[in-house]
C-alpha positions as CSV (number, residue, x, y, z in Angstrom):
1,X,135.6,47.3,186.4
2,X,135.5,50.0,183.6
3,X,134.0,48.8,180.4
4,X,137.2,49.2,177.8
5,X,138.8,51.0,179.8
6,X,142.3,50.0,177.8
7,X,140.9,50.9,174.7
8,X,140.1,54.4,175.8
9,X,143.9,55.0,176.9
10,X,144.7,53.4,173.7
11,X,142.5,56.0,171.8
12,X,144.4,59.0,174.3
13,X,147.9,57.5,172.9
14,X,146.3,57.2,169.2
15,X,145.4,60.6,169.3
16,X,148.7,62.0,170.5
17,X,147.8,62.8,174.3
18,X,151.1,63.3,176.0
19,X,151.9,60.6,178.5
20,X,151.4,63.1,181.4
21,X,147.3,63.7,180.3
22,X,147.4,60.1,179.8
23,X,148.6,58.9,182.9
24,X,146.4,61.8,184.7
25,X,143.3,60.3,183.3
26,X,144.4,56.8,184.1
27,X,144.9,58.0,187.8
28,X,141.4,59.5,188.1
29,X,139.4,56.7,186.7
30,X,141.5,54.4,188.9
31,X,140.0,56.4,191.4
32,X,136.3,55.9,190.1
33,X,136.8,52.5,189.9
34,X,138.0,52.6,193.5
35,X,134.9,54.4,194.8
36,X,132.6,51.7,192.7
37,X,134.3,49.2,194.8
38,X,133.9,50.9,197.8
39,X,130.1,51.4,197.1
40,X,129.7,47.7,195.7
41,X,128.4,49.1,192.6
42,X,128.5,47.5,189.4
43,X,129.7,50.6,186.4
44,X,126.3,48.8,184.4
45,X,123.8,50.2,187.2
46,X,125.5,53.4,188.3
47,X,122.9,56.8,187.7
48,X,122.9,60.8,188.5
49,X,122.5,59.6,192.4
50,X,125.9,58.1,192.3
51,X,127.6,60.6,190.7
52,X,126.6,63.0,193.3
53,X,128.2,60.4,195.9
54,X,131.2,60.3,194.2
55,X,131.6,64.0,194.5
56,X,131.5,63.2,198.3
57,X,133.8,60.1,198.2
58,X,136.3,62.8,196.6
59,X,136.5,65.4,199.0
60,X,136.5,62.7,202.1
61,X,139.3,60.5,203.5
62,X,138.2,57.0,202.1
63,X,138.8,57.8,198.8
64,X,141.2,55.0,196.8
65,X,143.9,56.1,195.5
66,X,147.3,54.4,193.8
67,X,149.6,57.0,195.9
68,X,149.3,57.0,199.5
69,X,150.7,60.2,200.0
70,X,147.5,61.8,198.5
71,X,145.8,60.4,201.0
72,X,147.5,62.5,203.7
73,X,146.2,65.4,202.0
74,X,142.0,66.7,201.2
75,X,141.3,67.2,197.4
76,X,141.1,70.6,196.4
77,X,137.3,71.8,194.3
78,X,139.9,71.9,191.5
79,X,141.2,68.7,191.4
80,X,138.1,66.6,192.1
81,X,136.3,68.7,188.9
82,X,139.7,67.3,187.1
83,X,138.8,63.6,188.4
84,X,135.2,64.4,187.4
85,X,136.1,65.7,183.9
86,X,138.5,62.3,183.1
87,X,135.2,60.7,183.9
88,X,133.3,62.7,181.4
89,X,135.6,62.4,178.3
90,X,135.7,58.3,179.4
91,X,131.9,58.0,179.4
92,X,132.0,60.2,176.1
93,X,134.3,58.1,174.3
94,X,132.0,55.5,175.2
95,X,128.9,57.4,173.7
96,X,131.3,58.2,170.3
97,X,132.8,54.6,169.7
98,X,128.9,53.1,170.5
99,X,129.9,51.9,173.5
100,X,126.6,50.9,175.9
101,X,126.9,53.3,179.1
102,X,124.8,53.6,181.9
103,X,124.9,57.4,181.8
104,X,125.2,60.4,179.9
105,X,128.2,62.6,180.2
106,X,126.2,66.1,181.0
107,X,124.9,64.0,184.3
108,X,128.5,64.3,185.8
109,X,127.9,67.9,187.1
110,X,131.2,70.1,188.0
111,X,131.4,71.5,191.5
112,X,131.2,74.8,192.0
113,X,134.4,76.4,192.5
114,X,135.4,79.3,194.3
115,X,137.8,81.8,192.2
116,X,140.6,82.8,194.5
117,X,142.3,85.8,193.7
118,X,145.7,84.7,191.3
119,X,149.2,85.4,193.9
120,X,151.8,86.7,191.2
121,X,154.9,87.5,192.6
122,X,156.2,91.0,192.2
123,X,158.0,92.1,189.2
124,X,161.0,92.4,190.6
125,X,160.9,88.9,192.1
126,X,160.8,87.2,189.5
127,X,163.5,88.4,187.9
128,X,165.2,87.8,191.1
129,X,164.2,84.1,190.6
130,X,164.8,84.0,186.3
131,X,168.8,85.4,187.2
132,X,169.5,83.5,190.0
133,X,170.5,80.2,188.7
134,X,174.0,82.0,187.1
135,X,174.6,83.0,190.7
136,X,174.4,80.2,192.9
137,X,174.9,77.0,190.1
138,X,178.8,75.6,190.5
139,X,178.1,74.1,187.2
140,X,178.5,76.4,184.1
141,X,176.6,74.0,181.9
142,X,173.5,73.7,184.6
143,X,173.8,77.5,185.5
144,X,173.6,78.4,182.1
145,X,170.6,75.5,181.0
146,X,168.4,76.5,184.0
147,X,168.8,80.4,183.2
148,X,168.1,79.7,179.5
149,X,164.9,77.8,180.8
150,X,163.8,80.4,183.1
151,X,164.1,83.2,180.4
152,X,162.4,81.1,177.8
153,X,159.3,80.5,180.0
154,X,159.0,84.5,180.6
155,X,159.8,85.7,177.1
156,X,157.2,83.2,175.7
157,X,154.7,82.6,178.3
158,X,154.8,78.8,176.8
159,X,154.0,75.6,179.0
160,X,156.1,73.4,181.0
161,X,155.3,70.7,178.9
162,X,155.3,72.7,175.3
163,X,159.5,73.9,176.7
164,X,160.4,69.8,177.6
165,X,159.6,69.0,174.3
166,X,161.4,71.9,172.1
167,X,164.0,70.7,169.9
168,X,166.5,72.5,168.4
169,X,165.0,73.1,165.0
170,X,161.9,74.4,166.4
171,X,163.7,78.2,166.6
172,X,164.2,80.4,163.6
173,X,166.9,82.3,163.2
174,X,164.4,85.5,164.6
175,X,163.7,83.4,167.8
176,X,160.8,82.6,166.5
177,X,159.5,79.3,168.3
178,X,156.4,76.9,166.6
179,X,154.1,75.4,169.4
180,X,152.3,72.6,169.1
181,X,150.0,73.2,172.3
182,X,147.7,71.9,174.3
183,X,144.5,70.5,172.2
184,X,147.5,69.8,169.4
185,X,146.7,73.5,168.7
186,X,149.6,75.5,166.7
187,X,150.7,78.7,167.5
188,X,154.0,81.1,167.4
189,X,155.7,81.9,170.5
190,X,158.9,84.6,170.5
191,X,161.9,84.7,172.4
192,X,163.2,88.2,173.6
193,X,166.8,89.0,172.4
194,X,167.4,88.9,175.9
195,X,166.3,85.4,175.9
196,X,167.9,84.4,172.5
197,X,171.1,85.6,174.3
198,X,170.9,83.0,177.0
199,X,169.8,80.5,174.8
200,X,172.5,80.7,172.1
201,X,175.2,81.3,175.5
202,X,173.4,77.9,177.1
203,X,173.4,76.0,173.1
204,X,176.9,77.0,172.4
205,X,178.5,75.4,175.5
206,X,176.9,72.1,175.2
207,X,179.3,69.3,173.6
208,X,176.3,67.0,172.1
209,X,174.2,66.2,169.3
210,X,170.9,65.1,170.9
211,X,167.9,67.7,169.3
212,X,166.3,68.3,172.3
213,X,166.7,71.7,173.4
214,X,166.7,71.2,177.1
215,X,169.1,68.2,178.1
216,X,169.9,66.7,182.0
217,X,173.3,66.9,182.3
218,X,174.5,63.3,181.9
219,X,172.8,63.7,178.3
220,X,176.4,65.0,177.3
221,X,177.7,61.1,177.7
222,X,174.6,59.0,176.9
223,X,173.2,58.5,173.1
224,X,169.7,58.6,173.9
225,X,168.3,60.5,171.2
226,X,165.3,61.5,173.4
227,X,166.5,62.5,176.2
228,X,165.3,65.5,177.8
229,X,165.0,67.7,181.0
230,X,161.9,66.2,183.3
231,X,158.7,68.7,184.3
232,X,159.7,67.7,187.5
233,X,163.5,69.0,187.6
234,X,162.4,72.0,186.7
235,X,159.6,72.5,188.8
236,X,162.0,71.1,192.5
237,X,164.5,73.8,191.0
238,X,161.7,76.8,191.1
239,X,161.0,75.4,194.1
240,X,164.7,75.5,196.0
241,X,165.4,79.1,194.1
242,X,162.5,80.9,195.5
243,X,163.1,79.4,198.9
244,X,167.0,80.1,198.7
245,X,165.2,83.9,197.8
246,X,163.3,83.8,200.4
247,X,160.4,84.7,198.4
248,X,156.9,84.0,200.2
249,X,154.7,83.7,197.5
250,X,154.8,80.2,195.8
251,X,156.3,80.1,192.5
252,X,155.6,77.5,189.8
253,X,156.8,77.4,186.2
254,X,153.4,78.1,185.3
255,X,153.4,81.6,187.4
256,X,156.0,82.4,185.1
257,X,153.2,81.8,182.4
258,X,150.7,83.9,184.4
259,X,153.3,86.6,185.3
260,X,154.2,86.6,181.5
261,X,150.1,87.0,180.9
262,X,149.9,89.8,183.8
263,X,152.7,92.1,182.9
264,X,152.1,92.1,179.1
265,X,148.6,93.1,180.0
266,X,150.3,96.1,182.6
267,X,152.1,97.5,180.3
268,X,149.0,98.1,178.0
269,X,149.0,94.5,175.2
270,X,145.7,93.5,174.3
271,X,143.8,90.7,175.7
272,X,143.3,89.2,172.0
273,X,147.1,89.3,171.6
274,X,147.7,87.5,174.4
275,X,145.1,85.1,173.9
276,X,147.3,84.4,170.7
277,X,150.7,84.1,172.8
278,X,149.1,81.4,175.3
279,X,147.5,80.0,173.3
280,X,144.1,79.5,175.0
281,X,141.0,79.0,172.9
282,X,138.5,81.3,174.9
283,X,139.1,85.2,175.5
284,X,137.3,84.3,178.8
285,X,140.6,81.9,180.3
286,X,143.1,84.8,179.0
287,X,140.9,87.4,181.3
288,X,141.9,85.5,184.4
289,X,145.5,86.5,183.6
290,X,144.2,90.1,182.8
291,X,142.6,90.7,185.6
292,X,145.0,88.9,188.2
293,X,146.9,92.3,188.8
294,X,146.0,94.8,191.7
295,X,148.4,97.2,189.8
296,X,146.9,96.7,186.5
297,X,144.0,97.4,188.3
298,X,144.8,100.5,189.9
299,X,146.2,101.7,186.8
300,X,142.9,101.8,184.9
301,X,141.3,103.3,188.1
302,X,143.5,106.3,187.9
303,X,143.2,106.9,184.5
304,X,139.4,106.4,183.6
305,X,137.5,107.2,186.6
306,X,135.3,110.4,185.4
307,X,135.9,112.3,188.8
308,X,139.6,111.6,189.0
């Protein structure tokens, strides 16, 4: 029902989105083209009053979608801005490649979201959760990959997705890592010598010559020259640590980003440097992290407040 809607992944793949952007905007147009179906709407005739029924179709029930499981569950603000967005950049690329489209990107209005205050676990917990893979793994090789991962992820405040796709060659002899980020924006990441440690412990033990950094475990016997640890191993492994913890607050691999953000920022590091180290492109997105901690908070109460 989309006008080229092939071409426009095509142009995502061209352009060296990863396949998990890719699929994500796939899924969300999907679910356009499932409320335009719903609403017997043609995409040719579809204006600024449909939009805003879309908006509604997202947060209710009826909403189309290619996993049923979502179903079970109410969109959050964030998410139906994400389905929103996908349908921006599409109607964009339409504009760009002179494309006729009914509408103009700016038309497809954000909703207003409500900032919750960040959960970062404490310090001290997340250490608890970055050590305790050497603990409780029966398997040398997977203790030692999953500590590496963890410690990697805190000493460089790096994504998910930017650690899957390390290779080998991408560390220096310093510990020095290159990025190429989010946006295919470059940056420098560093590794702790208390990370390196790990690392080198996890690299030396491992029997094969694939170059990714991070291998599954059967990677030792198979040829693949791609193979890699999945996003979603690591993320079910968080998962089962903190609970094994019994941690309350839930922990992703990207709080280990934001706890990487928040305690750098505690312990006095500039926002601008950190900016640098996450590699956002607005000062304003690093300020989240910033500001996420009560502590960090209390600290600058205590030691500016003129009547002390």
């Amino acid at each position: 029902m989309l006008k080229n809607f092939k071409k426009f992944l095509l142009f995502l793949e061209k352009n060296d989105y990863s396949n998990q952007t890719i699929y994500s905007y796939k899924r969300d147009l999907k679910m356009f083209e499932g409320f335009l179906e719903y609403e017997r709407i043609n995409f040719n005739n579809i204006n600024e009053s449909h939009i805003d029924r879309y908006r509604e179709y997202l947060f209710s029930e009826a909403r189309s979608t290619s996993n049923k499981k979502d179903l079970e569950k109410r969109l959050s603000t964030s998410s139906v801005n994400r389905a929103l967005s996908s349908l921006r950049s599409y109607l964009k690329y339409l504009i760009e490649y002179d494309y006729s489209t009914p509408l103009l990107p700016e038309y497809v209005k954000l909703v207003k979201n409500i900032k919750k205050h960040a959960k970062i676990p404490e310090f001290d917990e997340l250490v608890r959760l970055i050590e305790v893979p050497s603990k409780i793994e029966k398997n040398p090789i997977i203790a030692a990959r999953n500590r590496a991962i963890f410690e990697v992820l805190f000493s460089t405040g790096m994504r998910i997705s930017e650690l899957v796709s390390l290779t080998r060659n991408h560390i220096d002899n310093t510990g020095r890592i290159f990025i190429l980020g989010k946006g295919k924006k470059e940056r420098f990441v560093y590794l702790t010598e208390r990370s390196k440690k790990y690392l080198d412990a996890y690299l030396k033990i491992r029997k094969d010559n694939l170059k990714a950094l991070f291998v599954p475990l059967r990677g030792r016997n198979v040829s693949k020259k791609n193979m890699r640890i999945s996003t979603n191993y690591i993320q079910y492994r968080i998962k089962f640590y903190r609970e094994y913890l019994g941690i309350n607050i839930p922990i992703s691999a990207h709080t280990l980003r934001h706890g990487f953000a928040t305690y750098l920022a505690e312990n006095g590091a500039s926002p601008a440097a950190i900016q640098i180290l996450l590699g956002h492109e607005s000062l304003d997105t690093t300020t989240r992290y910033v500001h996420a901690s009560d502590r960090f908070a209390e600290k600058v109460h205590k030691k500016f407040h003129p009547l002390k």
